[in-house]
ROKOL-714844 format. One record per atom (N, C-alpha, C): residue in one letter; x, y, z. Coordinates in steps of 0.1 Angstrom, whole numbers, plus 5000, padded with zeros to 4 digits. Layout:
aXYZ;...
REM end
This chain:
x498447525080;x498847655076;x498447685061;x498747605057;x498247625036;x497047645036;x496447625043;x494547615038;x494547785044;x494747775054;x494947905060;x495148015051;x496447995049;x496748125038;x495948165028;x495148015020;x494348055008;x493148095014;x492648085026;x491648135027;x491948295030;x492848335032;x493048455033;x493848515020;x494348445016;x494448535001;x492948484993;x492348414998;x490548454989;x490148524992;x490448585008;x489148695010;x489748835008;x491148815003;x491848954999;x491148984984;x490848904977;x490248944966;x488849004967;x488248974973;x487149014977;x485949114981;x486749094994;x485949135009;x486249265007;x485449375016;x485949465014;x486849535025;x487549575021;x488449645032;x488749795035;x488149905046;x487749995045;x488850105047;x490450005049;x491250115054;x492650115038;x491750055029;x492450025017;x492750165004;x491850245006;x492050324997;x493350425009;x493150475018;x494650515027;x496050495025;x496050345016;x497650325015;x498250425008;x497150495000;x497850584991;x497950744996;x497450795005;x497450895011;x498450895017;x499950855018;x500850905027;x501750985024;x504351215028;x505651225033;x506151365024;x506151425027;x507151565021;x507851695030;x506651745032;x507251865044;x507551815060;x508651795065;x508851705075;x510551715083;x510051625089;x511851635100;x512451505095;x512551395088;x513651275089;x514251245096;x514251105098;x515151045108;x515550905102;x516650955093;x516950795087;x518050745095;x517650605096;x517950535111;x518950375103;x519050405091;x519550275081;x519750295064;x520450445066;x521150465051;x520150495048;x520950515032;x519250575025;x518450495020;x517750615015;x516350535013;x515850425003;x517150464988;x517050354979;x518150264985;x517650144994;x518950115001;x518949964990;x520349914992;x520649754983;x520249654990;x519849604984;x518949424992;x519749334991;x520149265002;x520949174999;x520649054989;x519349004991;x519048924976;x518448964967;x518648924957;x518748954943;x517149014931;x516248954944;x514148994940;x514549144947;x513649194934;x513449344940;x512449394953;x512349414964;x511549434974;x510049464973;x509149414979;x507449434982;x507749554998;x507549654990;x507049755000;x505749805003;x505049805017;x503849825019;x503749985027;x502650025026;x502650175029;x501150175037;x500550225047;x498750235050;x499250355065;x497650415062;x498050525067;x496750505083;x497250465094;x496250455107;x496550565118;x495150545124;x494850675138;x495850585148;x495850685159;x496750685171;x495850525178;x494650475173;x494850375182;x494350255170;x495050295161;x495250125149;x493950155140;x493150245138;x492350255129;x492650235115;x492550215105;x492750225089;x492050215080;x490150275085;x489850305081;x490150475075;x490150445057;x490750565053;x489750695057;x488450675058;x487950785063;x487750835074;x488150775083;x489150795095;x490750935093;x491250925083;x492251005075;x491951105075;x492451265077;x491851365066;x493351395058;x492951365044;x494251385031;x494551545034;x495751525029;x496551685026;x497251655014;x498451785017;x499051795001;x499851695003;x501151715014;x501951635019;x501951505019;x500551455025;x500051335023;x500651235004;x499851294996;x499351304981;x501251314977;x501451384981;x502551424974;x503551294980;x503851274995;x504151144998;x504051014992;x502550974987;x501950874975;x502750874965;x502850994958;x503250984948;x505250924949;x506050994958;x506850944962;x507150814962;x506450744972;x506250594969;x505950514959;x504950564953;x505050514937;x506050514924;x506850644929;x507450654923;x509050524927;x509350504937;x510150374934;x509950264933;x508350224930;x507950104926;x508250124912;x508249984908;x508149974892;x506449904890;x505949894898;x504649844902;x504149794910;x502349834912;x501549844923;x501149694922;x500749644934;x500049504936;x499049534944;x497649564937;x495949554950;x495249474947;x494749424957;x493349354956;x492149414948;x491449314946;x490249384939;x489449484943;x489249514955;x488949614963;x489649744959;x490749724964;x491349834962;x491649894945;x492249804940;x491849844919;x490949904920;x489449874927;x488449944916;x487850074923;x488550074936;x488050214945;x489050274940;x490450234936;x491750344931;x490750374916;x490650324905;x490250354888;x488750434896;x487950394903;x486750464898;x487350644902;x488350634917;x488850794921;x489250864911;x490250754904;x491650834900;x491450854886;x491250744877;x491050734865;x490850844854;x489250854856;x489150964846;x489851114851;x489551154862;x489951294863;x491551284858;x492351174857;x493751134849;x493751194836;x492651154831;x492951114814;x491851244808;x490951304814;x490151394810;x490151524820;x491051544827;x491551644834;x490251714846;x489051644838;x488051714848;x488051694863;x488251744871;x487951734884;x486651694889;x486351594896;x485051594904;x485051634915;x484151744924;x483851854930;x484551804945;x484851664946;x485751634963;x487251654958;x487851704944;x489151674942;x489651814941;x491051784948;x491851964950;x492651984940;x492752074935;x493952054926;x495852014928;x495652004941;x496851944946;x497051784942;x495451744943;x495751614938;x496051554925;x495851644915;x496251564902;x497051514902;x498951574905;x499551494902;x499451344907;x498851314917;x498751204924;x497951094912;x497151224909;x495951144899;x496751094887;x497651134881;x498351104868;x499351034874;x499851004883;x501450914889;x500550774890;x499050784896;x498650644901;x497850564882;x497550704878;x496750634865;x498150604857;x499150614854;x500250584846;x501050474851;x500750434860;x501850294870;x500950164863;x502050084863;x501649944858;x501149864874;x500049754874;x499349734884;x499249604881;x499449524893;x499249374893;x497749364898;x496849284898;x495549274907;x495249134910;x495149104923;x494648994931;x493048954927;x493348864921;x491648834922;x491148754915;x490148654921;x489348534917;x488148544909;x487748674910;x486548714908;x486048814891;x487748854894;x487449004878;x487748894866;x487148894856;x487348824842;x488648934840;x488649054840;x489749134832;x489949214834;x491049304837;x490949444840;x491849574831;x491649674828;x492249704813;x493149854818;x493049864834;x493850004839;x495249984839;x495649964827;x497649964829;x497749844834;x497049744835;x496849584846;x496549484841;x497249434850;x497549244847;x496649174859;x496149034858;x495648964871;x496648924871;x496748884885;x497048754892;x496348694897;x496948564892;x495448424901;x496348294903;x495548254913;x496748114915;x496848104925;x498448004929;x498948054944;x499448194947;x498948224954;x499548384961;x500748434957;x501648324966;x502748324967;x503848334957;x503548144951;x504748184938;x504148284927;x502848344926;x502748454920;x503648554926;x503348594935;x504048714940;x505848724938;x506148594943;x507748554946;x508048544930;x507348514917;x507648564904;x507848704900;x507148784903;x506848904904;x508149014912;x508548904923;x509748974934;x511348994924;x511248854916;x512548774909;x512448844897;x511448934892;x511549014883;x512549174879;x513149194875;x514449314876;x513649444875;x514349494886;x513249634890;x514049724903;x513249784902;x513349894916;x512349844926;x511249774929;x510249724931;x508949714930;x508049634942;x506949604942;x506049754951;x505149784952;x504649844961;x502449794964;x502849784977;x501249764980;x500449814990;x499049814990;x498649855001;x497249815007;x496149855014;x495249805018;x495549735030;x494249625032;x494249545048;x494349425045;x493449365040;x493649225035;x494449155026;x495049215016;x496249155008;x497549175013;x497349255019;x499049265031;x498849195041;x497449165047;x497449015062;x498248875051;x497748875041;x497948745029;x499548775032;x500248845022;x501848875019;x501848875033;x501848965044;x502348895054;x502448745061;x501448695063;x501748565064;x502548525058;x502948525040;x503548435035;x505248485039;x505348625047;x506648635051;x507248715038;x506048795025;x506448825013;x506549015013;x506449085024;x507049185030;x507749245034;x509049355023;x510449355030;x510149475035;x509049585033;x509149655038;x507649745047;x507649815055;x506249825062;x506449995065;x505450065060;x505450195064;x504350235070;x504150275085;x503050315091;x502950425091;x501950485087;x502350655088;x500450725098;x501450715108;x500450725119;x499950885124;x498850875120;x497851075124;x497451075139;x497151205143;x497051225154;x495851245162;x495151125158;x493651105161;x493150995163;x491951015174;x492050855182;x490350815174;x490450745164;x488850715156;x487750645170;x488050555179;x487750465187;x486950365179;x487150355164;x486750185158;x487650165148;x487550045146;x488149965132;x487449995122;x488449935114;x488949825114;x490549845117;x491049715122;x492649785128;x493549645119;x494549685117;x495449585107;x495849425112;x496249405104;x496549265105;x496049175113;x494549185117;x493349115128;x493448965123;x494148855128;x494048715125;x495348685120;x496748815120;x497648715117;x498248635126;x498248515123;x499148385131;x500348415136;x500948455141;x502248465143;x502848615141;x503548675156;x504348805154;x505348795140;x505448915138;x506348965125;x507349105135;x508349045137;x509349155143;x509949225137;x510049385134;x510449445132;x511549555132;x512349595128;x513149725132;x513149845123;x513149965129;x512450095124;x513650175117;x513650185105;x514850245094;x514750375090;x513550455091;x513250575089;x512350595095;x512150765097;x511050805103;x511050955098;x510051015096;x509251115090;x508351215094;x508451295099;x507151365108;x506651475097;x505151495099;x504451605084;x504451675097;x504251815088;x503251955093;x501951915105;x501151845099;x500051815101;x500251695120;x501451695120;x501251635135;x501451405133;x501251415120;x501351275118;x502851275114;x503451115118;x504351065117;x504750965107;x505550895099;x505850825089;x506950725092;x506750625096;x507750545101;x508050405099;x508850375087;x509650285082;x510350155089;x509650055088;x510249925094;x510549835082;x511649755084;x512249585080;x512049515083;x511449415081;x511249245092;x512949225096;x513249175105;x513949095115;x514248965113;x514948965101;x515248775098;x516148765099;
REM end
């Protein structure tokens, strides 16, 4: 099982994963259904929570362009961001988030695919402090720190640190934390469209992860938002 895992937290640094820029496209105009108190709920241990967020079609797609964004969407992102005290992506995802988000942040210019609904999103993601997975970047200077090493006691240092929490997203660095069982929280926020290809989530994890569903969310737009806990 050890070899296992590092081979999959290597190819989280890496490889590319196509349903990774999505984690950040997801909650505002909506019906709620909180099914487990609220939302900043107390953790019984003492590490502040790794919450993961990715947004897939009606039959497991995550590829993000598979997605079509709204305001809701964006505005949902930024929600989530906002109870992290920091993001954790793979290399993949770091450099598809700074090449989007970055400048139109800090020089206000819009590039001709960006709505103006999205800035705020653009200033909440360029202002968050960022962990990044990866074997491969000498350095990276967006608000961010590497991580390199074991996965794990990286991560599980990072949990033990005093916060509100972790937040993550993409395909391949959440197969990794899940395996390691380093996932307290799972948000699927499922649209109403059948892509008929992948890539579809967690392809090669070893073993069910059982869960129970704490919230749920429905947008305008026909997609749904729905909140699970592992079952330990």
């Amino acid at each position: 099982m050890r070899s296992r895992v590092t081979g999959i937290a290597s190819r989280a640094c890496g490889r590319r994963a196509s349903g990774l820029v999505s984690l950040l496209l997801p909650t505002a105009k909506a019906t709620r259904a909180n099914l487990a108190g609220p939302r900043h709920r107390r953790y019984a241990c003492v590490m502040r929570p790794l919450r993961y967020s990715i947004n897939v079609t009606l039959d497991g797609c995550c590829d993000h362009r598979a997605i079509i964004p709204d305001e809701d969407l964006h505005r949902h992102a930024v929600e989530n961001i906002a109870q992290a005290d920091a993001l954790l992506f793979g290399r993949v995802t770091y450099e598809m988030m700074e090449a989007a988000w970055r400048q139109p942040a800090r020089t206000g210019v819009r590039p001709d695919w960006m709505e103006d609904w999205m800035e705020s999103f653009a200033r909440t993601i360029d202002a968050a402090k960022k962990y990044v997975v990866s074997t491969t970047l000498d350095r990276v200077d967006w608000n961010a720190e590497l991580v390199r090493g074991d996965l794990g006691k990286a991560v599980q240092q990072l949990k033990r640190e005093p916060g509100k929490g972790l937040f993550t997203g993409g395909v391949t660095l959440p197969l990794a934390l899940a395996e390691l069982g380093l996932i307290d929280e799972y948000e699927f926020v499922v649209h109403p469209r059948v892509a008929g290809h992948g890539p579809t989530l967690f392809a090669g994890l070893s073993k069910r992860v059982d869960l129970k569903l704490v919230d749920r969310l429905e947008f305008g737009s026909g997609a749904v938002a729905m909140r699970y806990q592992p079952r330990r």
